[in-house]
VEXDREN-2710 file (C-alpha; in Angstrom, 1 decimal):
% VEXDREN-2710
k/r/px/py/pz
1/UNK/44.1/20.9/-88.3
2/UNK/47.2/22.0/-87.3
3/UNK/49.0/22.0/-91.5
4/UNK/46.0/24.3/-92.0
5/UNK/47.7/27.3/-89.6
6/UNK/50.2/29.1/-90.6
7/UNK/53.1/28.5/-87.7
8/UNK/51.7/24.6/-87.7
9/UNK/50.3/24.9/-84.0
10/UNK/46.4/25.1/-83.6
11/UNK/44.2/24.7/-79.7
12/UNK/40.6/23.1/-80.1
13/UNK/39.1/23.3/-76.6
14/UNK/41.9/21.6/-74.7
15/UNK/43.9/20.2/-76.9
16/UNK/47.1/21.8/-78.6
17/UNK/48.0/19.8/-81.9
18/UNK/51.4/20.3/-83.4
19/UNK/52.2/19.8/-87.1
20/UNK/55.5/17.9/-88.0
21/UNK/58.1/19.4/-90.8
22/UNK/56.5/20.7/-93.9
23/UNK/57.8/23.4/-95.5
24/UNK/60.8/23.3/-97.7
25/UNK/64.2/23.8/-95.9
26/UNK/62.5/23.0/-92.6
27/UNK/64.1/20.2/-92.5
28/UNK/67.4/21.3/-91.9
29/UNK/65.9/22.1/-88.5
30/UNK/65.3/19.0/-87.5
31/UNK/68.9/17.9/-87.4
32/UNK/69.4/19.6/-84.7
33/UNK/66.7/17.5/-82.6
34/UNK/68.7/14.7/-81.7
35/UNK/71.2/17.4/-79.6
36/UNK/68.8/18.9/-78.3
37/UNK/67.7/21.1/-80.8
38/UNK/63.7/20.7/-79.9
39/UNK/64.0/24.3/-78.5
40/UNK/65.4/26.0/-81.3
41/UNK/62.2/25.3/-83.7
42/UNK/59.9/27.9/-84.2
43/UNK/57.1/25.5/-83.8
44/UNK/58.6/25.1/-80.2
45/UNK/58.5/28.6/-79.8
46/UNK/55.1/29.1/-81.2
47/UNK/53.8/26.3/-79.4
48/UNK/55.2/27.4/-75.9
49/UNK/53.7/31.1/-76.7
50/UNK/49.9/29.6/-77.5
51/UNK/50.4/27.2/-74.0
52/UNK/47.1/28.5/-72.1
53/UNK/46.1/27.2/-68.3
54/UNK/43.0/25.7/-70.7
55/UNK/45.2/23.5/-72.5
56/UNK/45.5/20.2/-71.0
57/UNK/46.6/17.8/-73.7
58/UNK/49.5/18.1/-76.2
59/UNK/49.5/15.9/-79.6
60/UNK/52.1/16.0/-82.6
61/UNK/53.2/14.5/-85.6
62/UNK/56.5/13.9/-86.6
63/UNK/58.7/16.6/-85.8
64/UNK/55.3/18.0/-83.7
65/UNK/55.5/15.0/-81.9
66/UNK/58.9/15.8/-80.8
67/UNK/58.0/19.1/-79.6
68/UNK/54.5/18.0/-77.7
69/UNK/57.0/15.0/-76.1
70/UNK/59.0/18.9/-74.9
71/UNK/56.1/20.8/-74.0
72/UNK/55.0/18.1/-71.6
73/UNK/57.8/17.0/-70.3
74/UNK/58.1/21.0/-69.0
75/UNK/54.7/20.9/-67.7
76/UNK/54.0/18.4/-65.2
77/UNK/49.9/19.4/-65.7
78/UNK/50.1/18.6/-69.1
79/UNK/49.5/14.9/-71.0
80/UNK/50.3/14.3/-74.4
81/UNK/50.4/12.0/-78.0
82/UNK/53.1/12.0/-80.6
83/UNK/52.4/10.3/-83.8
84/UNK/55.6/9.0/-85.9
85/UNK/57.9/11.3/-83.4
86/UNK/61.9/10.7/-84.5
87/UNK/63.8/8.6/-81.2
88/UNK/65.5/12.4/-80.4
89/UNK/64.7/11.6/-76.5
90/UNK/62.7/8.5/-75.1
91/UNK/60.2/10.6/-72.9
92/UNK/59.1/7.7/-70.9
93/UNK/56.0/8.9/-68.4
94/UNK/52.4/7.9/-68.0
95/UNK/51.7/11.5/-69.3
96/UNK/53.0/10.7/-72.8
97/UNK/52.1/8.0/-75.3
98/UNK/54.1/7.4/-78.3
99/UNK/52.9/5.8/-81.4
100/UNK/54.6/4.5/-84.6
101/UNK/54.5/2.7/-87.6
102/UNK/56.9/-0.7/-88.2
103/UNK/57.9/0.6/-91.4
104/UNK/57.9/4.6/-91.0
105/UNK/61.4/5.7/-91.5
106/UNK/60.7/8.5/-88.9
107/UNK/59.7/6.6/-86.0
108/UNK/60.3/2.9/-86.4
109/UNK/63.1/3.2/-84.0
110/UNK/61.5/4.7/-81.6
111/UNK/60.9/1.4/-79.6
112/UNK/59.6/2.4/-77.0
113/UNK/56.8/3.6/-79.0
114/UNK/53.5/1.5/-79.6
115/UNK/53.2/0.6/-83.0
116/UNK/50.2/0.8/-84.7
117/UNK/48.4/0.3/-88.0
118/UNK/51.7/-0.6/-90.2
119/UNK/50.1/0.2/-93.5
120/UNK/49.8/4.1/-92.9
121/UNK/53.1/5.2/-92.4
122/UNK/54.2/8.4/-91.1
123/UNK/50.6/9.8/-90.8
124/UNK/48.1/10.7/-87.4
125/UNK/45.7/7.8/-88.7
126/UNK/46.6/4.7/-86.0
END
């Protein structure tokens, strides 16, 4: 859903999904994440701008997941879901579940994380 938009952010009722890196060059970007960098990617910025009162639920993949684990920790209304989120900040809240995969390079250190379904690596399916 949210690969399919153009800016990687899509709302379906309300839930906001965020998609993780996937253009070329994007991830340069994401090395900035673990200093604090979540604000300076323009999926950040384009998820803040689509951020409606209808929205109640905020869920990403990858570098998404970082920015939904953002977007929630800023709005104390909102819950959320990352997916194979990097460890840039351990968001620890009943608002937020994080899930990885054992053997995902992106989020296996993440260990505060609940790990799920080790044989799809780095992908929304747990």
């Amino acid at each position: 859903m949210a690969y399919e938009d153009p800016y990687g952010v899509t709302v379906v009722g309300d839930t906001m999904y965020i998609a993780g890196t996937r253009a070329p060059g994007e991830w340069v970007l994401d090395l900035a994440l673990p200093f604090g960098g979540v604000k300076l990617q323009p999926r950040y910025k384009t998820a803040a701008s689509r951020l409606t009162p209808s929205v109640t639920t905020v869920v990403g993949h990858s570098m998404g997941g970082t920015v939904a684990q953002q977007i929630v920790r800023e709005n104390s209304t909102l819950t959320g879901i990352s997916y194979g989120a990097p460890p840039t900040f351990q968001h620890s809240s009943s608002r937020f579940t994080r899930k990885r995969d054992l053997f995902d390079p992106v989020s296996a250190l993440d260990f505060g994380a609940t790990t799920h379904n080790v044989w799809k690596p780095h992908s929304y399916n747990y």
